[in-house]
Each structure stands twice: as C-alpha cells, then as structure tokens.
FIGUSE-923746 format. One record per residue (C-alpha): residue in one letter; x, z negated, y negated. Coordinates in Angstrom, 3 decimals, padded with zeros to 6 digits. Layout:
<sites>
SITE | r | east | up | north
SITE | a | X | Z | Y
...
</sites>
This chain:
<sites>
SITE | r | east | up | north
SITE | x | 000.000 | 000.000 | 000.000
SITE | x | 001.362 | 000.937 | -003.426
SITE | x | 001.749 | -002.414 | -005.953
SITE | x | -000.793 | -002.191 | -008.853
SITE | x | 000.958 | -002.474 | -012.362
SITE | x | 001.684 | -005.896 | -014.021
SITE | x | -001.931 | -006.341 | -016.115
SITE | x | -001.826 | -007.831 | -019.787
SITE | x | -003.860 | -010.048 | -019.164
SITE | x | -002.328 | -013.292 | -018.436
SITE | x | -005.441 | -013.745 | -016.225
SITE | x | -004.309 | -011.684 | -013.764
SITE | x | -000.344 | -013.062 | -013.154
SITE | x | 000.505 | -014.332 | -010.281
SITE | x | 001.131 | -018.256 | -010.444
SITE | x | 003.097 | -017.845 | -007.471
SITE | x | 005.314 | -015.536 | -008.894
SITE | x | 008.093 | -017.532 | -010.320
SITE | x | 010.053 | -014.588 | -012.152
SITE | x | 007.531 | -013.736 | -014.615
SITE | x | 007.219 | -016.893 | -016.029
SITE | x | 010.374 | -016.711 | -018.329
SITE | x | 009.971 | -013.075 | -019.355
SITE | x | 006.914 | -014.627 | -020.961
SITE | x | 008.246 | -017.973 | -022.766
SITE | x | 011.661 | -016.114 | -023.913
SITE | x | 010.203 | -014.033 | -026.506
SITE | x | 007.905 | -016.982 | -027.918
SITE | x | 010.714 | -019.285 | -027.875
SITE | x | 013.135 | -016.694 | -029.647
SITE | x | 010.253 | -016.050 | -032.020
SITE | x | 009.715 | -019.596 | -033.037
SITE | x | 013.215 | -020.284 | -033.266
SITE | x | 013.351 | -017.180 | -035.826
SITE | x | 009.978 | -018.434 | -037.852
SITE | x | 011.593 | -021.958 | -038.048
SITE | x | 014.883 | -020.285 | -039.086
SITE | x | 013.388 | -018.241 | -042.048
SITE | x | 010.917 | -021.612 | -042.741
SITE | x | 014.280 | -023.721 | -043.439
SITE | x | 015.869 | -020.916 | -045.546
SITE | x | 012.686 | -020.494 | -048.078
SITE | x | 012.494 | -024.009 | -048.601
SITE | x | 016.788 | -024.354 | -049.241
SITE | x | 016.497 | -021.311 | -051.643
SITE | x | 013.212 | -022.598 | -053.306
SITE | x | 015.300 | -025.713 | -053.989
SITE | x | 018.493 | -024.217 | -054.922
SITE | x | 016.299 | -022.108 | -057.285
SITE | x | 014.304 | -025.024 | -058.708
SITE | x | 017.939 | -027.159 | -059.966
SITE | x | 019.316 | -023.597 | -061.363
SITE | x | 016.123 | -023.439 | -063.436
SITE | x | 015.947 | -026.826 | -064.231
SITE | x | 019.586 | -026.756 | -065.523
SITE | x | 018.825 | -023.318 | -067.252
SITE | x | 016.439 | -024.826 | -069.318
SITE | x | 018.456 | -028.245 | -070.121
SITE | x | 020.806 | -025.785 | -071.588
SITE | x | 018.750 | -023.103 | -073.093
SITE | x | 018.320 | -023.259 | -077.190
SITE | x | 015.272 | -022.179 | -077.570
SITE | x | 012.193 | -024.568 | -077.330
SITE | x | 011.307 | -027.607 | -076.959
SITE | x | 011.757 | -030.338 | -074.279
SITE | x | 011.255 | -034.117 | -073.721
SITE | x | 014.479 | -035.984 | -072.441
SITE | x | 013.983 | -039.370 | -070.082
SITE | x | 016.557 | -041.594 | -071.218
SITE | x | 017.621 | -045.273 | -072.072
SITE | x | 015.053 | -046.962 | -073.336
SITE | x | 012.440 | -044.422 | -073.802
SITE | x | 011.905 | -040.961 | -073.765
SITE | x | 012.961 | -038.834 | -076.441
SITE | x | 011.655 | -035.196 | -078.111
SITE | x | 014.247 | -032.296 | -078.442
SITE | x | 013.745 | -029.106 | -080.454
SITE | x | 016.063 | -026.201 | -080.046
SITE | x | 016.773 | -023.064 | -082.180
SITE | x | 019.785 | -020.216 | -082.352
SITE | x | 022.116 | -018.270 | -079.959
SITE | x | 022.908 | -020.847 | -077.052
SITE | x | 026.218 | -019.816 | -076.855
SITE | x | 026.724 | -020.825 | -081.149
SITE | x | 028.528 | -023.931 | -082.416
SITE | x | 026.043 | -026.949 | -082.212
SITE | x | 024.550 | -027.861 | -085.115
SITE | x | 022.594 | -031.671 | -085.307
SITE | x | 019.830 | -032.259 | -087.386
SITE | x | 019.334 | -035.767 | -087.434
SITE | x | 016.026 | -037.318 | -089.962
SITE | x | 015.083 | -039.892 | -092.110
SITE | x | 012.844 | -043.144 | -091.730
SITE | x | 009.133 | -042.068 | -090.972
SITE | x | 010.313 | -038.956 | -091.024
SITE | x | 010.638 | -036.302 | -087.935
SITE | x | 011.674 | -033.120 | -086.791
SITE | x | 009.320 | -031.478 | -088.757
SITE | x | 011.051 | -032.369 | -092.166
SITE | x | 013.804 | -029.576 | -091.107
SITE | x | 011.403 | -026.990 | -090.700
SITE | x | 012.365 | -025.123 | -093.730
SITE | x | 016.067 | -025.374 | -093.204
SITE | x | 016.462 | -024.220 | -089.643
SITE | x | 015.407 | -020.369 | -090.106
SITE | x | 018.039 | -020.036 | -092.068
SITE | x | 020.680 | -021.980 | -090.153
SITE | x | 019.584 | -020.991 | -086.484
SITE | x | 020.597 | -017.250 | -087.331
SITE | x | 024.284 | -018.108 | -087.143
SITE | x | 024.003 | -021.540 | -085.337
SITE | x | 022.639 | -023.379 | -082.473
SITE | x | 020.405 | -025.785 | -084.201
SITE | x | 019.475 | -029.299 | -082.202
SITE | x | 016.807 | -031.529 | -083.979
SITE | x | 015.954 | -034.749 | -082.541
SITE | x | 013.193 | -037.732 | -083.161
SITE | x | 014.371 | -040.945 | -083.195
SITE | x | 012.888 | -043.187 | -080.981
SITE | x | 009.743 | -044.560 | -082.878
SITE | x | 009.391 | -041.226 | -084.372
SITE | x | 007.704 | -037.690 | -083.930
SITE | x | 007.258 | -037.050 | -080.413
SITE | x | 009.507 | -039.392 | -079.260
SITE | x | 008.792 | -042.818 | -077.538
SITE | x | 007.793 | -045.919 | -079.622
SITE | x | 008.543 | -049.053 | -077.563
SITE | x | 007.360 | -052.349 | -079.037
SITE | x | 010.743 | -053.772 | -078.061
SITE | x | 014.049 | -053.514 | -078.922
SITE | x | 016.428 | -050.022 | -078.840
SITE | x | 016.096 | -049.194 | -082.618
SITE | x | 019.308 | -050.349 | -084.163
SITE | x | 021.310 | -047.806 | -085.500
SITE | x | 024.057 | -047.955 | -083.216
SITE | x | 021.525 | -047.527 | -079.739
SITE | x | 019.846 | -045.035 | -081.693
SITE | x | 023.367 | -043.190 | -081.948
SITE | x | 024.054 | -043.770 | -078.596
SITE | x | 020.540 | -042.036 | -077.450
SITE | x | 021.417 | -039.172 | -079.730
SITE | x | 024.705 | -038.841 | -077.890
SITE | x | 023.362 | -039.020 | -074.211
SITE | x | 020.676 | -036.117 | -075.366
SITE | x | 023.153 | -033.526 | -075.994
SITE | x | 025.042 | -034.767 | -072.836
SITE | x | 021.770 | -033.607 | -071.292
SITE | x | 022.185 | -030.584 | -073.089
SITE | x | 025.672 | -029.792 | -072.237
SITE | x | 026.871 | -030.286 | -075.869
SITE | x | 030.626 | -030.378 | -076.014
SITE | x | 030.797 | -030.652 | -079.769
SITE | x | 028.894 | -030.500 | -082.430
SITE | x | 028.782 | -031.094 | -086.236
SITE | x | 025.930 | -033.705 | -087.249
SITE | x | 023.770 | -033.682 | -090.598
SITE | x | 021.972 | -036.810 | -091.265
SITE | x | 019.206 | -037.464 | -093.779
SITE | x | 018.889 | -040.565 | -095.386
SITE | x | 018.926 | -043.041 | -092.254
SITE | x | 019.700 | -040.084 | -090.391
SITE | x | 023.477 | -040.265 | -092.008
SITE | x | 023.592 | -043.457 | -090.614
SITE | x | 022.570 | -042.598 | -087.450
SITE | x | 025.457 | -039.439 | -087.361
SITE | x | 028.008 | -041.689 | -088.964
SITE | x | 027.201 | -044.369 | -085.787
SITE | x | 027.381 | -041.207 | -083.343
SITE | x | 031.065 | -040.599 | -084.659
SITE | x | 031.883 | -043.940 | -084.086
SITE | x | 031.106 | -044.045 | -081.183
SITE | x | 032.163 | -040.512 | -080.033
SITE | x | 034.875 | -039.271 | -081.952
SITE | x | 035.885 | -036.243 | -079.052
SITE | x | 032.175 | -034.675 | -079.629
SITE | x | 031.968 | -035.013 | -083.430
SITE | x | 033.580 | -032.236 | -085.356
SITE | x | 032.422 | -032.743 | -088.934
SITE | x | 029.576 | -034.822 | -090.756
SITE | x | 027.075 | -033.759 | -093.426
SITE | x | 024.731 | -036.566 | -095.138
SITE | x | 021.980 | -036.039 | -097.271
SITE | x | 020.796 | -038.914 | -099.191
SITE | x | 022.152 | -041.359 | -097.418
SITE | x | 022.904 | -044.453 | -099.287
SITE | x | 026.820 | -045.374 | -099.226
SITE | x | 026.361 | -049.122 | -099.890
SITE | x | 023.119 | -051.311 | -100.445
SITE | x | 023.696 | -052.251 | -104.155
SITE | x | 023.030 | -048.654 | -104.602
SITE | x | 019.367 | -048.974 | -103.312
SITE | x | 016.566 | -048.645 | -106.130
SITE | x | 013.348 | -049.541 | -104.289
SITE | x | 010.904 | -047.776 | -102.053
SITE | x | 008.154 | -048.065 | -104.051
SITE | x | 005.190 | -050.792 | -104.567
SITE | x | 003.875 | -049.409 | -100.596
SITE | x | 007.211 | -050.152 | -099.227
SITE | x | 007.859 | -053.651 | -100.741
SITE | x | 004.431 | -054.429 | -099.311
SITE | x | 004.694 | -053.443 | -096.222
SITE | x | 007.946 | -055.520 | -095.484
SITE | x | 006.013 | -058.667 | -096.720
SITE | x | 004.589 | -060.249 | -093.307
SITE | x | 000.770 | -059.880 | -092.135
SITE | x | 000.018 | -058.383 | -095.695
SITE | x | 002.128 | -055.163 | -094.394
SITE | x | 000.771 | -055.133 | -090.970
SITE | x | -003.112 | -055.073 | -092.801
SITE | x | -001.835 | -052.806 | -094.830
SITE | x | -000.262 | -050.052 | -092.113
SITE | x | -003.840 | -050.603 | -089.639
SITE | x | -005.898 | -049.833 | -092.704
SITE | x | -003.466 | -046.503 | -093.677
SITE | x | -005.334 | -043.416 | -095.494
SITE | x | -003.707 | -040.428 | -096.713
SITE | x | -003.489 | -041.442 | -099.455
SITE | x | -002.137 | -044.586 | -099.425
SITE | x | 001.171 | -042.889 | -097.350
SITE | x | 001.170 | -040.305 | -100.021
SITE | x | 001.760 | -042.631 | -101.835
SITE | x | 004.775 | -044.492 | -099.832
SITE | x | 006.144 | -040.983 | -099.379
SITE | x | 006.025 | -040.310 | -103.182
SITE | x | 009.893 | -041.867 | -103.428
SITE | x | 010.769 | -039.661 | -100.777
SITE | x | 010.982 | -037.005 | -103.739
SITE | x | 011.247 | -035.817 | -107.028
SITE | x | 008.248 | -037.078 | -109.335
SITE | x | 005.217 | -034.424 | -108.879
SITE | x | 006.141 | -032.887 | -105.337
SITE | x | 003.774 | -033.148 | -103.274
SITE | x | 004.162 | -034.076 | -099.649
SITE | x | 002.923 | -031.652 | -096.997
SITE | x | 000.086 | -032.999 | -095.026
SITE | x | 002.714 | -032.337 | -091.455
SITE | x | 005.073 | -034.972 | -093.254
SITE | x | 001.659 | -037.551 | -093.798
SITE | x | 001.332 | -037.348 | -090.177
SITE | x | 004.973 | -038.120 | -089.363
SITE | x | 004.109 | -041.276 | -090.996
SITE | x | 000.968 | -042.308 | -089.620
SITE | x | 001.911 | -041.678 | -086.351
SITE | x | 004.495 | -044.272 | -086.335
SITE | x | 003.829 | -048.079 | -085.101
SITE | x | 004.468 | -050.819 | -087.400
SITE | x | 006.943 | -052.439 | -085.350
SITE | x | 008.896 | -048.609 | -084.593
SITE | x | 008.734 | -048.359 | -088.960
SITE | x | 009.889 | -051.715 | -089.866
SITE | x | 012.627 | -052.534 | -086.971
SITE | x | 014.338 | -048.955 | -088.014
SITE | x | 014.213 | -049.713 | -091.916
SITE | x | 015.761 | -053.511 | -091.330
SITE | x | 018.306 | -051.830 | -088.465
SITE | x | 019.440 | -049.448 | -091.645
SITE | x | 019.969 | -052.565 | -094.046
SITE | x | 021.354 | -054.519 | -091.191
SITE | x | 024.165 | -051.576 | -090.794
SITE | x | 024.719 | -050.639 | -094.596
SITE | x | 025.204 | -054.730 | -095.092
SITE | x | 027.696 | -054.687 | -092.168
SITE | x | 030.292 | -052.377 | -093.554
SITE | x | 029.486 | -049.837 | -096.989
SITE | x | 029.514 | -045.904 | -095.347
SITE | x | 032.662 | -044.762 | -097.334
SITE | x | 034.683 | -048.045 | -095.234
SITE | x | 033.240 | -046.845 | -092.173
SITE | x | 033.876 | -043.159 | -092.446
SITE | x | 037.480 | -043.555 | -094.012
SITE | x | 039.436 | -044.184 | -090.431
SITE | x | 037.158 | -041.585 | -088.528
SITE | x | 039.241 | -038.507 | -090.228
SITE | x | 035.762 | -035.967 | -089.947
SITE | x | 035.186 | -033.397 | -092.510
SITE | x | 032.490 | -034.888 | -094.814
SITE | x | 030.355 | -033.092 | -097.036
SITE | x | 027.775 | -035.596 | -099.367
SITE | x | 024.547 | -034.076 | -100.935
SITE | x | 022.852 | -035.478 | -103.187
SITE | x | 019.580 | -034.928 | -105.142
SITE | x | 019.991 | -035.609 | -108.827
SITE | x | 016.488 | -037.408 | -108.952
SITE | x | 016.356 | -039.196 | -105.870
SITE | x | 013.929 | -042.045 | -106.790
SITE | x | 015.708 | -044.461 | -103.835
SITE | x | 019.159 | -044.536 | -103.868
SITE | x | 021.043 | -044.141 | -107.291
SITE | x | 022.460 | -040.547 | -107.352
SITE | x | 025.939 | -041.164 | -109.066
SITE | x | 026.241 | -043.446 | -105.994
SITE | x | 027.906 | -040.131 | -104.102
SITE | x | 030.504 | -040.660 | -105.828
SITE | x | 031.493 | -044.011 | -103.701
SITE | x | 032.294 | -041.260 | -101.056
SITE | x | 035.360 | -039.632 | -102.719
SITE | x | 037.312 | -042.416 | -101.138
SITE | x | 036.652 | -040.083 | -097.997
SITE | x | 039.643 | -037.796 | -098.066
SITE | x | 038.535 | -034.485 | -098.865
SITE | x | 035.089 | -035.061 | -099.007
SITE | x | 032.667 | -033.005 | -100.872
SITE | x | 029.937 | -034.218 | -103.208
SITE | x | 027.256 | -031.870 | -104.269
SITE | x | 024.317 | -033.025 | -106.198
SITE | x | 021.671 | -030.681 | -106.558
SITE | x | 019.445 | -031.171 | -109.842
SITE | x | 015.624 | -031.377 | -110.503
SITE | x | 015.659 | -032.511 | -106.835
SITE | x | 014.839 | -036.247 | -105.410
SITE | x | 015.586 | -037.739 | -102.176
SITE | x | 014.930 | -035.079 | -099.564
SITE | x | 016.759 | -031.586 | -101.190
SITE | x | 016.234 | -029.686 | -097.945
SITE | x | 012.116 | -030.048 | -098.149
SITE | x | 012.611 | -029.786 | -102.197
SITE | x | 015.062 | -026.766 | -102.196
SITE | x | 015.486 | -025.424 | -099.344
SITE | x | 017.907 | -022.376 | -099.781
SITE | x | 020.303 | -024.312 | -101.942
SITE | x | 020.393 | -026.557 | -099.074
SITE | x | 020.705 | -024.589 | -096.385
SITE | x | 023.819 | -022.654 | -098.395
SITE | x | 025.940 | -025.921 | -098.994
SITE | x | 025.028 | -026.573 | -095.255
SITE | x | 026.703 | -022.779 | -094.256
SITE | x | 029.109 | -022.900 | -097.021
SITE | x | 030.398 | -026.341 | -095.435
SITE | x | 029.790 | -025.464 | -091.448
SITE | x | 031.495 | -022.263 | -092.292
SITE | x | 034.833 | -024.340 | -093.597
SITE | x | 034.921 | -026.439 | -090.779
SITE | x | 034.787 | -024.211 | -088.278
SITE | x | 037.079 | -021.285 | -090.157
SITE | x | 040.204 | -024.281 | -090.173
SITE | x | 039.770 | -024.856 | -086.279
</sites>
C-alpha cells in the first residue's frame, strides 16, 4: 500500500510517531526566540532614544523648560544659536523673566540668551521656607546651567539680580567670564526708599493685610519706583508681582539688605578680577544714581548712566540698553 501524504492538520499526526514532533516545535521555538529578540531591541532603542532626546532638549536654546533642583523647581527660558557664547539674564525683586522681553530680540541674534526666575518668582517655585538668600539663590542659578551644559557664561543682573550674578562669581569663578549690573545698588547708604507701598509692606501684619488685599493698582503703585516718574508699568510686569507670596517677596528683599550690609559690591567684586560694566539710569527713584561711581574702584570698570531713565533702563530704553550690553559682550569676548 502506498503511504498517504503528511496532512496539515495536526489532527491527523501520528502520536506514535516520535520524529515529527520536533519538526513541529523547532520553528515555533526559533520564532519566539526571534519575536523576543526584536521585543528586547525596540524597548533598548526606545530607551536609548528617550535619554538622547531628553539631553537634546536640556541643551537646546530655544524654549522653555522647568528644571527640578535644590530646593524647588525652577523656570528656564532660552533664546539664540545654541552653539553662541552664553549670555545670563538674571532679574530684579518681584520682577521675572518677562522684564527682559524687550532686550532679548536684540541680543539672541548674536548670543545664546538664558533667563531665569528666581525661586519665589515667575514660574519658578515659591517655598514658604528657607532657600532665598542670595548666595543659595546663586548657587541654584549655577546648578541650572550645569543642567544646561553651560561652560561659561557672562551674567547681567538687574537690581537684586546684580547681586545674585556677583554671588554666582563668587562662588564660581571658572564659569563666570564677565559681569554686567543694572541698577544694582553698590552699598546700602546709597538706597533712597521704595516708596510709601514698600515701607508698608515690611512693617509686620500691616504688610501681610496689605499684600492679601493687593489690586492693580495698589502694585502700580509699588512698581512706580521701579521707574522714571510717568512710565507706566505693563500690565505682564503687575502680574509678576501679584503672583508672588508674601513670604517669597519679603525673605528676597531682607536676603538683598542682609548681603549689601555684609560687604558693599565694589569690596566684593574688587578680588574677583571679571570685566564689569555698571549701568545706570539717571532717574532711578531707588538707589542714588551718582552711586555708580562707588564702582570705579573695580579696575577697568565701566559706568554708563543713561538719562531721562529710572531704575529699570532695559524696560525704559530698550535699544540703548541692549547696545551697551553688545558694545560690552562684544569687548569681552574680542580680548579672549
């Protein structure tokens, strides 16, 4: 009798038959061995894929991004070539990145331009604890462009800002190349006053009922010193304010007096040996404008005072700003 083919069907196999067993498992095995294979090398290029964009975007310089450090998170903004000398924008009390916002178009053609909030400002975090001294708040500034692979970079500090930058070079000497301050105070006898709604809301519980019942117009107000008499502030820079805590307002202002009372800016910035460059705005209603001059015992260090402007020239006059700024940057980095 002639044997009938091998059927399909596994119906139809012979249990008996012990060599056709194996020519069926084989090719499942070798199949699942292949599936598991191609499973594990997804999921290793899905991860190698994920870090490579994750570090892309720590290091890209355009955008925005939150960092998770120390003591609370805080909010980055990026602008400029990636590959362009670092340029730090560092603000005032109350203030945020926003107040830069008519500087950087100008400055992130040629520059990489790096604005941070504080912590208790803008976007940042606003713990009720501790963390707002001006040295930690240098520190923070100096892990965040760790984070973002900053090498070196030149730092431009407004108001407390400056105090802020000059902690940062202090502190890191190797990353700063060169220091502009705008309105920053060189000593505290050269304070005028911030106004009738910034005495106030120093003075215990009066401040604090004072700062929960807040309008617009009451921060206008506050914010009036921030300039030259009859600018008005942008509504963007009202918010700043109001979306500060009282705690995050008042521990940065006394953390600026605690500083400036420690050691006068010129003493400080003397030994560091940074390019300086001083701006000044001829009306600025809180710190005494021929005060700048207390910074010429910074070796070669360049005082500019810009008139018919107050406290905050790069809000008040923008493109003369943003020209010392280049004029300056432009220096520094020419004589490396």
């Amino acid at each position: 009798m002639t044997a009938s083919p091998v059927s399909d069907n596994p119906d139809d196999h012979d249990p008996q038959a012990p060599d056709r067993e194996p020519q069926v498992r084989r090719p499942r095995r070798r199949r699942r061995r292949i599936i598991a294979s191609t499973v594990l090398l997804v999921v290793a290029g899905a991860l190698v894929g994920n870090t490579a964009m994750v570090n892309w975007q720590d290091a890209d310089a355009t955008g925005n991004s939150i960092l998770p450090l120390e003591g609370g998170n805080i909010y980055v903004s990026q602008d400029g070539p990636r590959d362009a000398p670092a340029l730090v924008l560092i603000h005032g009390l109350g203030a945020s990145t926003s107040w830069w916002d008519p500087v950087v178009p100008m400055l992130a053609s040629s520059y990489r331009v790096i604005r941070i909030d504080l912590l208790g400002h803008g976007r940042s975090a606003k713990p009720a604890g501790g963390g707002y001294a001006i040295p930690q708040q240098a520190h923070r500034v100096g892990q965040a462009l760790d984070r973002l692979y900053v090498k070196h970079a030149i730092l431009v500090g407004h108001s407390t800002g400056g105090y802020v930058a000059s902690a940062l070079a202090e502190q890191r000497g190797d990353m700063v190349t060169a220091l502009a301050l705008i309105d920053t105070g060189p000593r505290m006898d050269a304070f005028i006053s911030g106004g009738p709604v910034g005495q106030l809301i120093d003075v215990p519980v009066v401040g604090q009922l004072l700062w929960r019942l807040r309008t617009d117009g009451i921060i206008r107000r506050g914010l009036s010193t921030a300039f030259a008499p009859g600018f008005t502030a942008p509504q963007q820079l009202v918010d700043d304010t109001r979306g500060m805590t009282y705690h995050a307002l008042t521990a940065t202002s006394h953390a600026s007096d605690d500083y400036l009372t420690q050691r006068p800016l010129p003493d400080r910035l003397t030994p560091l040996g940074k390019p300086l460059l001083v701006i000044f705005g001829e009306q600025d209603q809180r710190w005494r404008s021929s005060s700048a001059a207390s910074y010429r015992a910074v070796a070669d260090a360049r005082v500019e005072l810009i008139p018919g402007v107050g406290h905050s020239p790069m809000l008040e006059d923008p493109p003369r700003t943003a020209t010392l700024l280049l004029t300056f940057i432009s220096s520094v980095l020419g004589g490396r």
